[in-house]
C-alpha positions as CSV (number, residue, x, y, z in Angstrom):
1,X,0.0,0.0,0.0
2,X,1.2,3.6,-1.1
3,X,1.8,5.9,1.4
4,X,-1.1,8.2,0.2
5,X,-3.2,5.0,1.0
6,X,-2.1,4.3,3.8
7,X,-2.6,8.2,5.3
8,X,-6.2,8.2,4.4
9,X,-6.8,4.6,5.7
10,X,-5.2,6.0,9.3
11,X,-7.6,9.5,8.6
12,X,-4.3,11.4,8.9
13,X,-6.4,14.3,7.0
14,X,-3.6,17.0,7.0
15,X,-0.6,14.5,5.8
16,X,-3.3,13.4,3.6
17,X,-4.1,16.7,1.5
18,X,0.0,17.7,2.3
19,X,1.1,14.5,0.1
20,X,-2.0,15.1,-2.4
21,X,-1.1,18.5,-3.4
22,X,2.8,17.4,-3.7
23,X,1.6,15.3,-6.1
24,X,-0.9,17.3,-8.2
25,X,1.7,19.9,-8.8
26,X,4.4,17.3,-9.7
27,X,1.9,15.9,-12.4
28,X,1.3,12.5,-10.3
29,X,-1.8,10.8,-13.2
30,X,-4.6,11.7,-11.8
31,X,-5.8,8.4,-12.3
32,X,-2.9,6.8,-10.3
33,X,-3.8,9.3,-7.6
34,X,-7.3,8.0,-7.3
35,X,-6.1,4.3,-7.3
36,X,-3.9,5.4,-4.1
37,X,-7.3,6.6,-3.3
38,X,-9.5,3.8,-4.0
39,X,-7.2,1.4,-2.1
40,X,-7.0,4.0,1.3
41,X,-11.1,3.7,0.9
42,X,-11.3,-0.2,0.5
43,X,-8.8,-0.5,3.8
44,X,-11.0,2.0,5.5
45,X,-14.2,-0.3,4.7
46,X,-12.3,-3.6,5.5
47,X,-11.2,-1.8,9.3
48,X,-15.4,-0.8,9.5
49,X,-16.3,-5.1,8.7
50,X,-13.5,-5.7,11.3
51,X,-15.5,-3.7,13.6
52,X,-12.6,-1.7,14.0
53,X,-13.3,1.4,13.1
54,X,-16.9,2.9,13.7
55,X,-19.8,4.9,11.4
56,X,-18.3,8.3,12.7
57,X,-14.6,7.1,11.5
58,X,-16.8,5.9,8.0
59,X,-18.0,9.7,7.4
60,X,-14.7,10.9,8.7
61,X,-13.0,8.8,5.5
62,X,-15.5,10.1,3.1
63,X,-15.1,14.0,4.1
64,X,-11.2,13.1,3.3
65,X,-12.1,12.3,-0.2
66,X,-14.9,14.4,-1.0
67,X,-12.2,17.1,0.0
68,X,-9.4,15.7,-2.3
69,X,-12.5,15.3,-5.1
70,X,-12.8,18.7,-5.1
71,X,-9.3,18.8,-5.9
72,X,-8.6,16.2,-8.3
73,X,-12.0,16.9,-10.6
74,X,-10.7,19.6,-12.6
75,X,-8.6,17.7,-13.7
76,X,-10.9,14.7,-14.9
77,X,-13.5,17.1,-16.6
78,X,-14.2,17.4,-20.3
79,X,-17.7,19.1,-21.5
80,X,-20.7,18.0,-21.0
81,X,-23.5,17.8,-23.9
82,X,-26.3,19.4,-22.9
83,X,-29.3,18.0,-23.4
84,X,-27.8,14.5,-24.5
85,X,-30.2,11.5,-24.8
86,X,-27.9,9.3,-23.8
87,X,-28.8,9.3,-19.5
88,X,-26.7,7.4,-17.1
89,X,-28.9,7.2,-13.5
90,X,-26.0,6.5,-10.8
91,X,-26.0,6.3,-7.4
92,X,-24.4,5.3,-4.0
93,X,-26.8,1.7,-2.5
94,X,-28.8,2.0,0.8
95,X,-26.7,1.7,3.7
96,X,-23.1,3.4,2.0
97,X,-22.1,6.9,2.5
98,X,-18.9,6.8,-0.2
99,X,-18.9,8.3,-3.1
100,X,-15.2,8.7,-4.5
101,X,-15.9,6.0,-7.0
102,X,-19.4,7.0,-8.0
103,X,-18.4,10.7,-8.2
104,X,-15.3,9.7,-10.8
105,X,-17.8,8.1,-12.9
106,X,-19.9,10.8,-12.9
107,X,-17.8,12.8,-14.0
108,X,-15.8,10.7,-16.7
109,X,-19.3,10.6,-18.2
110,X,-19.7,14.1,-18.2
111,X,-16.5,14.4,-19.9
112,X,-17.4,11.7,-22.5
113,X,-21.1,13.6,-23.2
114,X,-23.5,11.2,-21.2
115,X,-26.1,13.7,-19.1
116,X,-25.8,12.4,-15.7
117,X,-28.2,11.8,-13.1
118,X,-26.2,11.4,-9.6
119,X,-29.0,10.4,-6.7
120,X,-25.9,11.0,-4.3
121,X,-25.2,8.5,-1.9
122,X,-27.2,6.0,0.9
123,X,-29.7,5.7,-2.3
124,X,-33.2,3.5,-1.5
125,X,-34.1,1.2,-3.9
126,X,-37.4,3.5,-4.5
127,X,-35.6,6.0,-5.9
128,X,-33.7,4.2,-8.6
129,X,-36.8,3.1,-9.7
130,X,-38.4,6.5,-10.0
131,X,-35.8,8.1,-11.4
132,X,-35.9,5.2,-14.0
133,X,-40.0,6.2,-14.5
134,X,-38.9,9.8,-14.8
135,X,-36.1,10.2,-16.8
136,X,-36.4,7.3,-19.2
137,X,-32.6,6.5,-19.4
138,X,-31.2,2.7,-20.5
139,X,-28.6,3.0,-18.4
140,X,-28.4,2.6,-14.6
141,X,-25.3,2.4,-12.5
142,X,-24.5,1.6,-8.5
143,X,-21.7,1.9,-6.6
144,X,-20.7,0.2,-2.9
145,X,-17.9,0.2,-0.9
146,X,-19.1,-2.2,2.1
147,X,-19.6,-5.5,1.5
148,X,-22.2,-5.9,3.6
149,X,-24.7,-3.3,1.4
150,X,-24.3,-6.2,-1.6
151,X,-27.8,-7.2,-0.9
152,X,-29.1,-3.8,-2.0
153,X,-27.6,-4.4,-4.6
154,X,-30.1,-6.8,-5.2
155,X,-32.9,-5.6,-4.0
156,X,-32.7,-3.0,-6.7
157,X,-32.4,-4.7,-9.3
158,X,-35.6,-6.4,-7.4
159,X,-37.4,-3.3,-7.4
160,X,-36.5,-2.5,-10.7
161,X,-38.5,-6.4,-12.0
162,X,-41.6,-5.5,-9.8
163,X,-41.5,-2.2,-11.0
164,X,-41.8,-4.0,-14.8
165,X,-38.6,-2.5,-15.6
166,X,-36.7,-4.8,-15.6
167,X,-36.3,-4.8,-20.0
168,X,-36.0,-1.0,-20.6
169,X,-32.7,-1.0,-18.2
170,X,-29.1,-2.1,-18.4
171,X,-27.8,-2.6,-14.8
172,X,-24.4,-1.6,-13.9
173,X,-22.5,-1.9,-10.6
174,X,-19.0,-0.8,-9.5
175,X,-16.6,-0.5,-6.0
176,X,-13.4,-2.0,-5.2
177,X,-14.7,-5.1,-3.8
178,X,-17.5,-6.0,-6.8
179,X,-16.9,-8.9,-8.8
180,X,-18.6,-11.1,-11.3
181,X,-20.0,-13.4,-8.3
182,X,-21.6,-10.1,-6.8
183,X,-22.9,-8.8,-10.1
184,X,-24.7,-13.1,-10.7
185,X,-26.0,-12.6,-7.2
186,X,-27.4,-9.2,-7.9
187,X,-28.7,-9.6,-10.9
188,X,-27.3,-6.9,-12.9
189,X,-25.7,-6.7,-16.4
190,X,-22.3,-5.6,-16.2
191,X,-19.9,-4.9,-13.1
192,X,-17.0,-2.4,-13.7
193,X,-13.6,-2.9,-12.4
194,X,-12.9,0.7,-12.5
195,X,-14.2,4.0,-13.4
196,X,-12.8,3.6,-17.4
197,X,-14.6,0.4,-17.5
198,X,-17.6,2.0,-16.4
199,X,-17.7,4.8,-19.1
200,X,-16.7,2.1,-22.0
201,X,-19.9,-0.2,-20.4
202,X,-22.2,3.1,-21.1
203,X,-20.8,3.9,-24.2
204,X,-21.9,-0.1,-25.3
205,X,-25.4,0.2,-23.4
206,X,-25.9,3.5,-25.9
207,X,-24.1,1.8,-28.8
């Protein structure tokens, strides 16, 4: 683990934003940055399962990063197309406050002309599927961190079949610890092993 990981795993928030600005102005990939990221993030959520760290250390993490977000999105941004048909719904599961992950996509789809509708994080299963009735996109995303909120997951997807939905979506989740055994349980389309993969799975939902 990278030391940037391993200062935002221990919530050391002013060595943190120190190290991240040293290497935003020494041209660090911003993509490599948000791997360091990413992996500080999953450490954080393994600590939480260990019942090591608490909810209030869990929100602590995810101020960290919506801080070094703020930071590190300028530099991911391209131009959105406004009024684009091509919607991406995304959104953080019930029971999951991060949102580094979702909030890259978000805006790697901006950048590649998908309008985006972000429902933000600790998302019910109710709203997907409204947002589905209103909106009318094909694409719908989710994102978790915990591995305990994979059965949200599912009862999306769920809500999404009683809603009689089920055929006018693609389902997409993401988050470090997703694989293809949590997408099969699920019952969603694709699962993205990183925010690139998750812009080229839109780009084939809208193909």
């Amino acid at each position: 683990m990278k030391e940037l990981s391993e200062l935002l795993r221990d919530l050391e928030e002013d060595k943190f934003n120190e190290l991240l600005d040293k290497q935003i102005e020494a041209n660090v990939p911003v993509m490599e940055i948000i791997e360091d990221c990413n992996q500080g993030m999953v450490a954080v959520g393994e600590l939480f399962s260990l019942k090591k760290y608490y909810i209030s250390q869990l929100m602590f993490s995810a101020e960290i990063l919506r801080g070094a977000m703020k930071k590190l999105e300028p530099l991911l941004v391209g131009k959105e197309t406004e009024g684009s048909k091509n919607k991406v719904i995304i959104g953080t599961v019930k029971g999951d406050i991060h949102d580094i992950g979702k909030n890259i996509v978000a805006t790697l789809l901006r950048g590649a002309g998908f309008e985006v509708i972000d429902l933000g994080v600790d998302v019910p299963a109710h709203r997907f599927v409204d947002m589905i009735k209103e909106s009318g996109a094909k694409a719908v995303g989710m994102s978790a961190l915990l591995n305990f909120t994979y059965p949200e997951m599912k009862a999306v997807v769920d809500a999404i079949i009683d809603a009689g939905l089920r055929d006018q979506v693609k389902i997409m989740i993401g988050g470090a610890p997703v694989n293809e055994q949590v997408r099969a349980y699920s019952g969603a389309d694709y699962f993205a092993t990183d925010a690139v993969a998750g812009v080229g799975i839109c780009k084939e939902i809208y193909a």
